[in-house]
N, C-alpha and C positions, 0 to 999 in steps of 0.2 A: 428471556428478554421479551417475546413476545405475549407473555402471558403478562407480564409486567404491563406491560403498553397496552396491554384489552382492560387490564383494572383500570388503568388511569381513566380509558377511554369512557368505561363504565361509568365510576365515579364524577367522570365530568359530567355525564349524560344524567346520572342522579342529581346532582346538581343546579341543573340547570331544568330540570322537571319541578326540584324545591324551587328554584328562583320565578318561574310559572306560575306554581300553584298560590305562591305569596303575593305577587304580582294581581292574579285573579279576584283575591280575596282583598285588596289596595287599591287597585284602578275605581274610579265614581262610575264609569256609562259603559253601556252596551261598546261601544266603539273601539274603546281602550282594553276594555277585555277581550274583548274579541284578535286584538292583535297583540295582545299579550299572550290568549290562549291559542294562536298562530305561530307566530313568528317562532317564540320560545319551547315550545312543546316541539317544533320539526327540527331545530338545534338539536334537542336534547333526544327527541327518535332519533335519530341520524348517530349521534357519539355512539349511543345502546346498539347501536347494529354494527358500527363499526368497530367498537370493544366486542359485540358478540360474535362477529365473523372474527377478528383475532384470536379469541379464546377457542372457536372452532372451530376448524378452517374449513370440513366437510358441508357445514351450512354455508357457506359465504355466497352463493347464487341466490339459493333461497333468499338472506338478508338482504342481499341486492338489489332482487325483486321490491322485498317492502320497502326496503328505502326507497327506488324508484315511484311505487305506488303513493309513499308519503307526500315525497313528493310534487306529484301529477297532482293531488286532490286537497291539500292542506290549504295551497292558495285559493284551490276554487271553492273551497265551503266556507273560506272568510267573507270572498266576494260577495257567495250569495247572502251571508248571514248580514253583513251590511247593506245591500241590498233592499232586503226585506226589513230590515230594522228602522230604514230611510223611509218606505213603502209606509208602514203603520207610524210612519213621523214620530219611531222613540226619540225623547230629548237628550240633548246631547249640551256637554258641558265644550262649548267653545267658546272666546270674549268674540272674533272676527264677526260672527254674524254672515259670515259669506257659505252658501252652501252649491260649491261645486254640482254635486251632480245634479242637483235642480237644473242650473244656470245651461251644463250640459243638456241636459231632456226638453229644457225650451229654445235651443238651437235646430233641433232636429226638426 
């Protein structure tokens, strides 16, 4: 049974790597990929660790580690990657015209 439940986990976790990498290759701007290739890529790490600590249980610290490592770091290289994408004014497909973080940097 438990091997059963590590494939599933697996195959969710492939899945949801496919639904990323489509994603990646669909989204128009920096912005939307960026949280395409965030959001969905730590979903889809996260199942692969969790199907691969079920399938082996002697790794499951290890796994747990990366998982935790994923993460610590997957939000903060989105931040910065927006960040700096903001910084060199890539264009961005929005109708509003409002841009938050500007409006935030000239409060300070």
């Amino acid at each position: 049974m438990q091997d059963i439940l590590g494939f599933v986990f697996l195959s969710a976790g492939v899945g949801a790597f496919l639904v990323s990498g489509i994603g990646l290759l669909r989204m128009p701007d920096i912005y939307t990929r960026m949280h395409v290739g965030t959001k969905s890529t730590t979903i889809a790490t996260l199942l692969v660790v969790i199907g691969g600590s079920l399938l082996e249980p002697q790794w499951a610290w290890k796994l747990l580690l990366l998982a935790v490592f994923i993460l610590l770091t997957n939000p903060l290289s989105s931040s910065v990657i927006a960040r700096a994408s903001h910084k060199i004014s890539t264009p961005y497909l929005n109708n509003s015209k409002r841009d938050a973080l500007k409006e935030s940097e000239q409060i300070k």
